[in-house]
N, C-alpha and C positions, 0 to 999 in steps of 0.2 A: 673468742670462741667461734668456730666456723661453723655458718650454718648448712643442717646437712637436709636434701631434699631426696625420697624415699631410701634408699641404701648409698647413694651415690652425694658426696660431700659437691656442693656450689659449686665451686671453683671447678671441679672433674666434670660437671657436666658443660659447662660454657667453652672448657677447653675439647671437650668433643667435639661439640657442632662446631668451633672453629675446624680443626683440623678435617672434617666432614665440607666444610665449606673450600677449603683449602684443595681438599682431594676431587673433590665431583663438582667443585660450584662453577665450573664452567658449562659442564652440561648440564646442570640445575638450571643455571642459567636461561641457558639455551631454552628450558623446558618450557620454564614462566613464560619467556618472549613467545614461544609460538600460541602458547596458551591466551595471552594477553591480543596476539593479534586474533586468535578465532573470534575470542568475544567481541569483540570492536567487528568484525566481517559481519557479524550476527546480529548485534547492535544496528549497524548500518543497514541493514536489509529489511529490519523491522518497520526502521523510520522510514524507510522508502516505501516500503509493503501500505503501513499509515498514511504515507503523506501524498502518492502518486495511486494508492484502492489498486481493486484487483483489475488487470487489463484485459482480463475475459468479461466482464460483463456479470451481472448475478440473474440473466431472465434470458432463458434458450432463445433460439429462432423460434419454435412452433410457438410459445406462451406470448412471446412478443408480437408474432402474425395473430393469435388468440383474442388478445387483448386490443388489437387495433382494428380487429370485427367487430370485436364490443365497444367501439368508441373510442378507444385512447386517441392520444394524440402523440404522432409519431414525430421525434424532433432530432435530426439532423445538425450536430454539432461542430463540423466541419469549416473548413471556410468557404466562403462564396465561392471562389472559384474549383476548388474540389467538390461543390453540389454540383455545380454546373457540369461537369463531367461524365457525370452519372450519379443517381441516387435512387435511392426505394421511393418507389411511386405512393404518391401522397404525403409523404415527406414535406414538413418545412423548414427552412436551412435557420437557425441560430444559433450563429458560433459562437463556441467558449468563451469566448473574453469577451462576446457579449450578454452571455445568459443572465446577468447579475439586472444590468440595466434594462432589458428585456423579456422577465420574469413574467412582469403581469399581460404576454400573450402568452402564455399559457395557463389552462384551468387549473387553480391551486384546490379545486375541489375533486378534480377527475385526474382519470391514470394519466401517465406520460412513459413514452416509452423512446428512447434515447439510443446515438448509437453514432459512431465517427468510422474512424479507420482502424485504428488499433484496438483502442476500448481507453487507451489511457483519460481520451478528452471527455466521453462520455461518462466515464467515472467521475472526474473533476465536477461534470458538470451537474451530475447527481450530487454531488458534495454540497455543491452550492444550491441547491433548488431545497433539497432535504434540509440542510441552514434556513433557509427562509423560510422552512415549514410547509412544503412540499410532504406527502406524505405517500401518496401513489406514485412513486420515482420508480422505475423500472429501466436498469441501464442494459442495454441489448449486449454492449461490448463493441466490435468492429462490425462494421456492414456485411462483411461475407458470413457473420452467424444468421441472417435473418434469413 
């Protein structure tokens, strides 16, 4: 006995979506794939958005000049030789890949306010101070916000 699913007998419906597959499944096809690469674009953008923070900075120029009237300490994430170049005055240079080892000069009890070229390194380097329990981390972004 054939079994029948709502008016339409098994067998009639799997020979539909064949013959459906048969007629459009190349542009079905098609469809999935573009669909399958937006999500993977979108995917990727996230883990980067996560992995690399926002490359603007989250603390204006004025809050950042604000804050280092009231004592912050202003840190210079750069490398040595782009301090040397030029920097914000009062500025002390500790670059990213050293901020980890060179944490305890700066106050884990008071503001810090951070800032490189882009903002990418100054975000990283918030990552890392806010990991160690930094908790007045304030990343300016690129130097041209201050």
């Amino acid at each position: 006995m054939e079994q029948v699913l709502g008016n339409v007998p098994k067998d009639d419906r799997c020979r539909c979506r064949e013959e459906k597959a048969a007629a459009g499944g190349a542009a079905g096809g098609k469809t999935t794939d573009l669909l399958r690469k937006g999500v993977i674009a979108i995917g990727i953008a996230l883990v980067a958005w996560f992995a690399f923070g926002r490359a603007s900075g989250d603390t204006t120029g004025s809050e950042a000049r604000a804050l280092v009237e009231q004592g912050a300490q202003l840190v210079d994430v750069r490398t040595p030789a782009e301090f040397a170049e030029g920097h914000v005055p009062g500025a002390v240079n500790i670059p990213v890949d050293e901020i980890e080892r060179r944490a305890g000069e700066i106050e884990k009890d008071e503001p810090v306010v951070l800032y490189c070229r882009s903002g990418a390194r100054s975000s990283r380097a918030a990552g890392i101070l806010e990991a160690a329990g930094y908790e007045h981390v304030h990343d300016l972004g690129p130097m041209s916000n201050w």
